[in-house]
N, CA, C and O atoms as a Maestro MAE file, in Angstrom:
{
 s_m_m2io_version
 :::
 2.0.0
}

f_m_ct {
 s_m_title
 :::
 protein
 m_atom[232] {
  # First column is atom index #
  i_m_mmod_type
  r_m_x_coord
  r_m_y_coord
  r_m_z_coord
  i_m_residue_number
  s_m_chain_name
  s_m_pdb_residue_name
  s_m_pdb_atom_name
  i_m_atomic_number
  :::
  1 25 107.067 -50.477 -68.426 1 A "UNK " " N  " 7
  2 3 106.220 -50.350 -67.247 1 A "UNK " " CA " 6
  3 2 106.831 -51.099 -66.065 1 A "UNK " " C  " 6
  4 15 106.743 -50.522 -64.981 1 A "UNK " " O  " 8
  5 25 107.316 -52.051 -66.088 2 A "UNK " " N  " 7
  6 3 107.864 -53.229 -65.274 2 A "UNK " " CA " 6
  7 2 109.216 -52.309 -65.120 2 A "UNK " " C  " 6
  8 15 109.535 -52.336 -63.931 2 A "UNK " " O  " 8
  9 25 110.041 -51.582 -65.811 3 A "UNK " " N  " 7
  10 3 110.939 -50.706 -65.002 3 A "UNK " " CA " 6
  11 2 110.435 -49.423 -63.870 3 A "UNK " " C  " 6
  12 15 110.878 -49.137 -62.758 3 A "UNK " " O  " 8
  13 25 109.578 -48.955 -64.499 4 A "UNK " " N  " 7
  14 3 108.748 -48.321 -63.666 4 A "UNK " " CA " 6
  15 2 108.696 -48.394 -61.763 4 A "UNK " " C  " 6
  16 15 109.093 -47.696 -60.830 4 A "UNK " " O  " 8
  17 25 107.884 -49.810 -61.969 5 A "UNK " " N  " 7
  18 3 107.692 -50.180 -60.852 5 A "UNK " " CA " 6
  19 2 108.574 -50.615 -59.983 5 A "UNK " " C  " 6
  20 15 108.402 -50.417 -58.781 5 A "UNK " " O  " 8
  21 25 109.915 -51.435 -60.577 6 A "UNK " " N  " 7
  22 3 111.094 -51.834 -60.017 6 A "UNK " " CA " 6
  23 2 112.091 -50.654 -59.315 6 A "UNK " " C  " 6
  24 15 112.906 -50.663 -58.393 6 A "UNK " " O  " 8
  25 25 111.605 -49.689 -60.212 7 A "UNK " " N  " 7
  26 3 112.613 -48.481 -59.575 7 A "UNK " " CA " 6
  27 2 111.819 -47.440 -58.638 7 A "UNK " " C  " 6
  28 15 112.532 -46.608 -58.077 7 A "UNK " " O  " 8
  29 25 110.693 -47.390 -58.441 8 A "UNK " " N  " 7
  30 3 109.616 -47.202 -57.398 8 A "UNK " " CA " 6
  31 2 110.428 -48.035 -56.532 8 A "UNK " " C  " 6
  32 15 111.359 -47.421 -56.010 8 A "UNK " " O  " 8
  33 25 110.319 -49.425 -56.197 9 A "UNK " " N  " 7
  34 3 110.313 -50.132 -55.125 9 A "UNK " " CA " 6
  35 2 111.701 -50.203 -54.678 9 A "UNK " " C  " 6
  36 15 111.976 -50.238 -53.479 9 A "UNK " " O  " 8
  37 25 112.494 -50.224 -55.504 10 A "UNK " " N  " 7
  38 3 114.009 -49.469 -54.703 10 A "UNK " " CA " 6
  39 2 114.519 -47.834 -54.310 10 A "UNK " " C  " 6
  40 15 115.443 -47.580 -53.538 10 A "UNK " " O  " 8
  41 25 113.489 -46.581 -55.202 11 A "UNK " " N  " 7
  42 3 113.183 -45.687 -53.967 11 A "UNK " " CA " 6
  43 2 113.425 -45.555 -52.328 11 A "UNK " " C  " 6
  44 15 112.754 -46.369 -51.692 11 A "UNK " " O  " 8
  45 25 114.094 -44.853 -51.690 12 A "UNK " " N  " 7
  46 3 114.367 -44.874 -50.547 12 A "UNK " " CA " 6
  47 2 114.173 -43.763 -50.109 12 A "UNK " " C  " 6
  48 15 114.007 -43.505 -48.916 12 A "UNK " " O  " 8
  49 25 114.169 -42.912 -51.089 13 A "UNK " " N  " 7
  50 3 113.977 -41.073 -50.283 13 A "UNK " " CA " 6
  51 2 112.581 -41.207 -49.554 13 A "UNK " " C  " 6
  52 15 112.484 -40.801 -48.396 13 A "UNK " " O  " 8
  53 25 111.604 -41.711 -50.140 14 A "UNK " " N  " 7
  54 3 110.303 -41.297 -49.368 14 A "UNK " " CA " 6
  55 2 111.107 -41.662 -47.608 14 A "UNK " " C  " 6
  56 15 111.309 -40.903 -46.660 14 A "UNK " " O  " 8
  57 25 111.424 -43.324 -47.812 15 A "UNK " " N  " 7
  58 3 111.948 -43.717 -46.106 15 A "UNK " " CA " 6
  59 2 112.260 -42.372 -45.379 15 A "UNK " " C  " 6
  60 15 111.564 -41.777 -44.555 15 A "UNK " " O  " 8
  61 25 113.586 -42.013 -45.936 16 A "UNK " " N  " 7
  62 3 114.624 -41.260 -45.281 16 A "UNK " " CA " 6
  63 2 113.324 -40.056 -44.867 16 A "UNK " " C  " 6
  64 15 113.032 -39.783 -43.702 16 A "UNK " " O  " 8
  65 25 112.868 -39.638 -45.695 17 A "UNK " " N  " 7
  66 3 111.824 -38.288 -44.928 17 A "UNK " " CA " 6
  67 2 110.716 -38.588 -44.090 17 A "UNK " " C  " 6
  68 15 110.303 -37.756 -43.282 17 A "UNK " " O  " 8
  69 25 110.205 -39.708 -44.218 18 A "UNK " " N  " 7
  70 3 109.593 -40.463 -42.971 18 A "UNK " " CA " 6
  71 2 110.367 -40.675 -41.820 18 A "UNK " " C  " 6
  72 15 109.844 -40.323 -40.763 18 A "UNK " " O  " 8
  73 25 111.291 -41.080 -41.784 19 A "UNK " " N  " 7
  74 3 112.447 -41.286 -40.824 19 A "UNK " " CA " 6
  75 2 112.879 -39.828 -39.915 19 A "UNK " " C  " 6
  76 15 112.957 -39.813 -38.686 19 A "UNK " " O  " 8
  77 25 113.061 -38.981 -40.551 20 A "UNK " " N  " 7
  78 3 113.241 -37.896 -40.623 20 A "UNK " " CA " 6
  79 2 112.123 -37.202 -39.893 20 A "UNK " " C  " 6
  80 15 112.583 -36.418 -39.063 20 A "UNK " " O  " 8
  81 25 110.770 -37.228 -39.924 21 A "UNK " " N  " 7
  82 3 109.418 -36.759 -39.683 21 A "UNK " " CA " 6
  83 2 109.221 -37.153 -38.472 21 A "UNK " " C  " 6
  84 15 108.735 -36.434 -37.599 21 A "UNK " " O  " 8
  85 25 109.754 -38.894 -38.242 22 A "UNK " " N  " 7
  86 3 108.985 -39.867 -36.752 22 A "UNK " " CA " 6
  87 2 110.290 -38.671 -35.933 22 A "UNK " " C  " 6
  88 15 109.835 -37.933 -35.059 22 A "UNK " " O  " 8
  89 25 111.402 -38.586 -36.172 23 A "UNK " " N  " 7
  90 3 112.735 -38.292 -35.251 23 A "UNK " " CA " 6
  91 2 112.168 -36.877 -34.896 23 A "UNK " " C  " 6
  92 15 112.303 -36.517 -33.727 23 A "UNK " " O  " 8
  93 25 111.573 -36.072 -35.742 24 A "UNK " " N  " 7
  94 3 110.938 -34.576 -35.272 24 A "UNK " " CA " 6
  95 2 110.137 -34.719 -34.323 24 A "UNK " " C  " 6
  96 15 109.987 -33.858 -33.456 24 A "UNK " " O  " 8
  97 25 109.418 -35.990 -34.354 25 A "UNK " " N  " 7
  98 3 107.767 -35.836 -34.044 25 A "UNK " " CA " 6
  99 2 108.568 -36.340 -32.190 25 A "UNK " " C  " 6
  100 15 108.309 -35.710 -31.164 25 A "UNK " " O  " 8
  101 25 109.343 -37.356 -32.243 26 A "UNK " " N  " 7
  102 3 109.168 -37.769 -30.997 26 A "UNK " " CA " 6
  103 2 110.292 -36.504 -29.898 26 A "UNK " " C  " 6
  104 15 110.287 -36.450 -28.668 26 A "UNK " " O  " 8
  105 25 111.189 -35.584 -30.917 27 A "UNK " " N  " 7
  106 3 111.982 -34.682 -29.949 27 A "UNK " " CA " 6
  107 2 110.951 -33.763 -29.634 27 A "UNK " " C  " 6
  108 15 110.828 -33.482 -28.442 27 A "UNK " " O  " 8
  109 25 110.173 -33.228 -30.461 28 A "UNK " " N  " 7
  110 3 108.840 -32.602 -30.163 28 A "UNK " " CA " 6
  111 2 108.112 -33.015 -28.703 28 A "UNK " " C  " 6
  112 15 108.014 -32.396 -27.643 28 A "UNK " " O  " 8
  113 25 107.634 -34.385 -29.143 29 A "UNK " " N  " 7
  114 3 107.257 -35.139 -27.436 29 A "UNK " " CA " 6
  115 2 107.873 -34.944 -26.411 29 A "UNK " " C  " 6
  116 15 107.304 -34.801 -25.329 29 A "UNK " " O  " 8
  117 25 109.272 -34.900 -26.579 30 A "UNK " " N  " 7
  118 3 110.054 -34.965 -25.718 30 A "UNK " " CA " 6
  119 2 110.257 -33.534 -25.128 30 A "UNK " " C  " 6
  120 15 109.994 -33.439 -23.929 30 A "UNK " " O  " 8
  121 25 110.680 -32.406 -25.765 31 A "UNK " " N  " 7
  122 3 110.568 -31.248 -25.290 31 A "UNK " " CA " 6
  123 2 108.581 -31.082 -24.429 31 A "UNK " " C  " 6
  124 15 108.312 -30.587 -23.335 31 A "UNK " " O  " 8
  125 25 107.969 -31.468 -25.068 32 A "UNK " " N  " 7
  126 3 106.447 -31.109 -24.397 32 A "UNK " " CA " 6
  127 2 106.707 -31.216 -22.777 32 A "UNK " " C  " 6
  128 15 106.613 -30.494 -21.784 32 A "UNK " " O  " 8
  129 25 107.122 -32.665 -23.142 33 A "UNK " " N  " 7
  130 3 107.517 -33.325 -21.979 33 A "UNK " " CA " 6
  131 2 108.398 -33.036 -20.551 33 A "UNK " " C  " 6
  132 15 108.126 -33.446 -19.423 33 A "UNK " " O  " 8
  133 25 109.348 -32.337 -20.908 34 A "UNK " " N  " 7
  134 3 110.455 -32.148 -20.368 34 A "UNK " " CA " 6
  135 2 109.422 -30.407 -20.069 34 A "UNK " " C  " 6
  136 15 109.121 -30.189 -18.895 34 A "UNK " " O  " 8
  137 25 109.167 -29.797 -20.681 35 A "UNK " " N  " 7
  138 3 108.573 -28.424 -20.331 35 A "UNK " " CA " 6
  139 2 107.390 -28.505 -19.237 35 A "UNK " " C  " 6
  140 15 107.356 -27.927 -18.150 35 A "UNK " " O  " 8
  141 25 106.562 -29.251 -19.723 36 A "UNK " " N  " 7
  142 3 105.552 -29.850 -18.327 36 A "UNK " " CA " 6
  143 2 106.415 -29.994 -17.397 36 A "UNK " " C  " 6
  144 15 106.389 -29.036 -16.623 36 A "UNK " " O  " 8
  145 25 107.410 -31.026 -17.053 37 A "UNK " " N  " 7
  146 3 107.249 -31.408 -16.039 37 A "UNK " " CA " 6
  147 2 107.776 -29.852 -14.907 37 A "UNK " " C  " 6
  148 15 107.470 -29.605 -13.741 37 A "UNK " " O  " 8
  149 25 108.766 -28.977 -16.025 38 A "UNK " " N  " 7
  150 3 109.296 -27.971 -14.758 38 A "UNK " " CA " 6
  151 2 108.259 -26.435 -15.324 38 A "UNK " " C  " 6
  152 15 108.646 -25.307 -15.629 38 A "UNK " " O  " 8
  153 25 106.967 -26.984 -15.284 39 A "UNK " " N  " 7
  154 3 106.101 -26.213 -15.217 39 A "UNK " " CA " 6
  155 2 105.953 -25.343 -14.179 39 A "UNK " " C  " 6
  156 15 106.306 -24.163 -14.158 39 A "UNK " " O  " 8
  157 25 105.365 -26.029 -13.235 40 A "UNK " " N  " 7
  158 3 105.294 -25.839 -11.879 40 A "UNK " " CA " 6
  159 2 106.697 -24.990 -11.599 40 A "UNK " " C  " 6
  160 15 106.751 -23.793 -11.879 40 A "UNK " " O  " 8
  161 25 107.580 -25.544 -11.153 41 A "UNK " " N  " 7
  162 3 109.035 -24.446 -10.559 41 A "UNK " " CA " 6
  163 2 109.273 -23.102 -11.179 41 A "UNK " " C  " 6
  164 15 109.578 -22.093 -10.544 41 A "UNK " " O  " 8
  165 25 109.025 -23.216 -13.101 42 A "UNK " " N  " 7
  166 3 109.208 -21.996 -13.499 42 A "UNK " " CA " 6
  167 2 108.045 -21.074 -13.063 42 A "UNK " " C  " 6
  168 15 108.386 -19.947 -12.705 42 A "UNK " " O  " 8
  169 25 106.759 -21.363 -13.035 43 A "UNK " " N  " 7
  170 3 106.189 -20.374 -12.126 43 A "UNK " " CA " 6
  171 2 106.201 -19.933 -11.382 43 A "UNK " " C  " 6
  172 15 105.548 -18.896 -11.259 43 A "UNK " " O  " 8
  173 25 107.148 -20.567 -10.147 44 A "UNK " " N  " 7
  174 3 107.038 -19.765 -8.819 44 A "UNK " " CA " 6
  175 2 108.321 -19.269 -9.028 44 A "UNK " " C  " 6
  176 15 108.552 -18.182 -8.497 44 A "UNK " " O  " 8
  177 25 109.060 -19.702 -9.558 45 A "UNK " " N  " 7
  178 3 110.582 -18.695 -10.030 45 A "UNK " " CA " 6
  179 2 109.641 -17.487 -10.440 45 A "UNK " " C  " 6
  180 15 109.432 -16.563 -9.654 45 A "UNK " " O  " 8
  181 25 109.123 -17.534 -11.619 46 A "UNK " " N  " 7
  182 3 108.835 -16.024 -11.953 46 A "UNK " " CA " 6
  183 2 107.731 -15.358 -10.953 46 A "UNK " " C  " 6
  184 15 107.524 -14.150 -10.845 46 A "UNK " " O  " 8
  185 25 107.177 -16.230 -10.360 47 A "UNK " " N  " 7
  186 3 106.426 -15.243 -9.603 47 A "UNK " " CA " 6
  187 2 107.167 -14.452 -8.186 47 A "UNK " " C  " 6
  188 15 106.524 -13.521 -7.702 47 A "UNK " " O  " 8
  189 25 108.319 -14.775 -7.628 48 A "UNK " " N  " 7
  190 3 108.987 -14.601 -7.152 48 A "UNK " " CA " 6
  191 2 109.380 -13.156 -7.228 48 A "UNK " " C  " 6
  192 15 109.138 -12.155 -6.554 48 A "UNK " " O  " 8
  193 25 110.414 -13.554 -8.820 49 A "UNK " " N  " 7
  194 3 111.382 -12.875 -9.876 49 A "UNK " " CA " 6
  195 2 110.426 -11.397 -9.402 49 A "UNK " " C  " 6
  196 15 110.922 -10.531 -8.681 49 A "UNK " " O  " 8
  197 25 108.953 -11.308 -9.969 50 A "UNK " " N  " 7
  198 3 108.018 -10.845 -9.779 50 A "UNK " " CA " 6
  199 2 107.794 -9.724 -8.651 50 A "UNK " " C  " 6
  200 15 107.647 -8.508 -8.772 50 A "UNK " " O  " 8
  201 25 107.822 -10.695 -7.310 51 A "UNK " " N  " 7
  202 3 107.533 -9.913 -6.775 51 A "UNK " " CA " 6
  203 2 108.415 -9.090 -5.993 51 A "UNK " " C  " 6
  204 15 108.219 -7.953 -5.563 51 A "UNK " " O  " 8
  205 25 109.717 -10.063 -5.838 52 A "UNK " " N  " 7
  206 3 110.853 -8.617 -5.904 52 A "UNK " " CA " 6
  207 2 111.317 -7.703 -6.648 52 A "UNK " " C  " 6
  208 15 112.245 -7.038 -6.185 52 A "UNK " " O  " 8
  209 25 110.937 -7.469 -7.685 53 A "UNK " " N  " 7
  210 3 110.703 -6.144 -8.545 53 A "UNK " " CA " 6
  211 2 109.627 -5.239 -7.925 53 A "UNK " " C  " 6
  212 15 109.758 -4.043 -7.664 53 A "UNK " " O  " 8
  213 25 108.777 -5.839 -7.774 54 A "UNK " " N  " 7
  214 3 107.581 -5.165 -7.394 54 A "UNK " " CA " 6
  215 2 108.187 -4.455 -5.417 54 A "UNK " " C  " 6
  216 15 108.025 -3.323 -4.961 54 A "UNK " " O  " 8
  217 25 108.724 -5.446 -4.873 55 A "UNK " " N  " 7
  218 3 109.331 -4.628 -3.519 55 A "UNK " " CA " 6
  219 2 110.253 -3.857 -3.429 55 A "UNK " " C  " 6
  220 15 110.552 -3.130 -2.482 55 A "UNK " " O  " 8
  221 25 111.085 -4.075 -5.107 56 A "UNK " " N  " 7
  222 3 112.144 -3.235 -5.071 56 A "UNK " " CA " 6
  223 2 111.691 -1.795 -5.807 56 A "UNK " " C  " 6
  224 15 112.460 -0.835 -5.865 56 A "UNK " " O  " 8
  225 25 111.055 -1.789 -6.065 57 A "UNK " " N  " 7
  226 3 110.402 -0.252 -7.000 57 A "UNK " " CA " 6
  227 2 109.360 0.566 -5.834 57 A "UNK " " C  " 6
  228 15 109.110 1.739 -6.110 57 A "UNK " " O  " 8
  229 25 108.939 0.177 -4.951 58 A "UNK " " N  " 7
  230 3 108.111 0.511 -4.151 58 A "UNK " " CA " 6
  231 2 108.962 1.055 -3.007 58 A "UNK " " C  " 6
  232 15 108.423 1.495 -1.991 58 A "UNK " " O  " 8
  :::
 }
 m_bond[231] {
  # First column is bond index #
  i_m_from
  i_m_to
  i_m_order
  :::
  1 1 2 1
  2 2 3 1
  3 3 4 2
  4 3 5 1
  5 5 6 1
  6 6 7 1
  7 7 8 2
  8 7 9 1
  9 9 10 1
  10 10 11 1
  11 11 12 2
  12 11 13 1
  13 13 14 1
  14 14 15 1
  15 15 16 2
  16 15 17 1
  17 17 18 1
  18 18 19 1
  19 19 20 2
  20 19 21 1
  21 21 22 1
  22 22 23 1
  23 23 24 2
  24 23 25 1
  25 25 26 1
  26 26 27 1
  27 27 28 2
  28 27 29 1
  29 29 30 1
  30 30 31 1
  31 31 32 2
  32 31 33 1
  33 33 34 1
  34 34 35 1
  35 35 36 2
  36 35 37 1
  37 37 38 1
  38 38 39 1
  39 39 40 2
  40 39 41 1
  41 41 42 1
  42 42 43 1
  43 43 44 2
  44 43 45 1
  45 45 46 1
  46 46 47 1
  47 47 48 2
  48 47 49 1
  49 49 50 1
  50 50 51 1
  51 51 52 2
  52 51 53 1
  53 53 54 1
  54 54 55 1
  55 55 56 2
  56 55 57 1
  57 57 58 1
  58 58 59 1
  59 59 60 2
  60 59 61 1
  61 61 62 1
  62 62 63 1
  63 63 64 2
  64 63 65 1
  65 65 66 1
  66 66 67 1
  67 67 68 2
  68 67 69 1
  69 69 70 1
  70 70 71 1
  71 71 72 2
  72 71 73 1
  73 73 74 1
  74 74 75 1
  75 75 76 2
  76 75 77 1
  77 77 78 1
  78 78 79 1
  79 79 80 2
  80 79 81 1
  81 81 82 1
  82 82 83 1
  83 83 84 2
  84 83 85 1
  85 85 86 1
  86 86 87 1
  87 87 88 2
  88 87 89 1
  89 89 90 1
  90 90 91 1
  91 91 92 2
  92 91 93 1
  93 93 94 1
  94 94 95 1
  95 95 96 2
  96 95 97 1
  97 97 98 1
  98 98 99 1
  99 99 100 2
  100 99 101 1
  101 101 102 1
  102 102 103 1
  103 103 104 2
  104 103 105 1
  105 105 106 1
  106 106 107 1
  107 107 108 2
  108 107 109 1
  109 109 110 1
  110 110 111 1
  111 111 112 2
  112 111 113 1
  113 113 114 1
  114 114 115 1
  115 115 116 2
  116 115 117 1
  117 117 118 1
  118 118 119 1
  119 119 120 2
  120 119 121 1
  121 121 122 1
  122 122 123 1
  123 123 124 2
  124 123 125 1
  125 125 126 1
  126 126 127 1
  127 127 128 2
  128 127 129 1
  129 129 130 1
  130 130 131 1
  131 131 132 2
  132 131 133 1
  133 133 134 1
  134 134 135 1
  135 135 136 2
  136 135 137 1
  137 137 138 1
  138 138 139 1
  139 139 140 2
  140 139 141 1
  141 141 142 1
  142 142 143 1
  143 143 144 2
  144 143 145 1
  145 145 146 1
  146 146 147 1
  147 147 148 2
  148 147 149 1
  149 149 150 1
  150 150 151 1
  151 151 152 2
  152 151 153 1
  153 153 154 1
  154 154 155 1
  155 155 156 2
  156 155 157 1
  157 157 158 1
  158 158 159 1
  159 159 160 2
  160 159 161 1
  161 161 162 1
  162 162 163 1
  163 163 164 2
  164 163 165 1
  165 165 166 1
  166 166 167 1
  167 167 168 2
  168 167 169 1
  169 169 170 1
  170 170 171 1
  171 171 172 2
  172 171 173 1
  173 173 174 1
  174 174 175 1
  175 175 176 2
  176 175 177 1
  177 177 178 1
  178 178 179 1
  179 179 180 2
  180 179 181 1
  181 181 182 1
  182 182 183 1
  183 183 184 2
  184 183 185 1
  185 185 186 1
  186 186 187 1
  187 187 188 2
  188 187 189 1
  189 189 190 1
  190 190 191 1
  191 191 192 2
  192 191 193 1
  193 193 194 1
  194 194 195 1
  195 195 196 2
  196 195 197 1
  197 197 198 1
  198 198 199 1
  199 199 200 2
  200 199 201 1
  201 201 202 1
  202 202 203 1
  203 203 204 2
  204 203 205 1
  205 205 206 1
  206 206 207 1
  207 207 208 2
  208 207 209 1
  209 209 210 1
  210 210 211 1
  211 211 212 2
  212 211 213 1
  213 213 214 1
  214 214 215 1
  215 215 216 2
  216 215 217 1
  217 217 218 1
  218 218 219 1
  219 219 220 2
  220 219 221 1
  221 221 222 1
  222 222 223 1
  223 223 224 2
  224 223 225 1
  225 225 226 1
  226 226 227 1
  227 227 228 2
  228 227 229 1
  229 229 230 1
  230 230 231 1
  231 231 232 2
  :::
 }
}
């Protein structure tokens, strides 16, 4: 039983996939992030994009 537990507590894989999980979680944040902020510009790009299609078909 006492090996058991000793080799539990030198286990490291759980770490590494926790490690692994925080590094997803914060590029995740980071893309949110980075997409907000050029929220705004890509809309008026496409609304633009938009409406010269719309002057050029007419």
């Amino acid at each position: 039983m006492r090996n058991l537990f000793t080799s539990f507590a030198k286990d490291e894989s759980g770490a590494t996939a926790i490690e692994y999980g925080l590094i997803a979680a914060l590029l995740s944040v980071a893309i949110i992030a980075a997409i907000t902020s050029v929220k705004d510009e890509l809309n008026t790009t496409y609304s633009n994009v938009g409406a010269a299609l719309k002057a050029g078909n007419a």
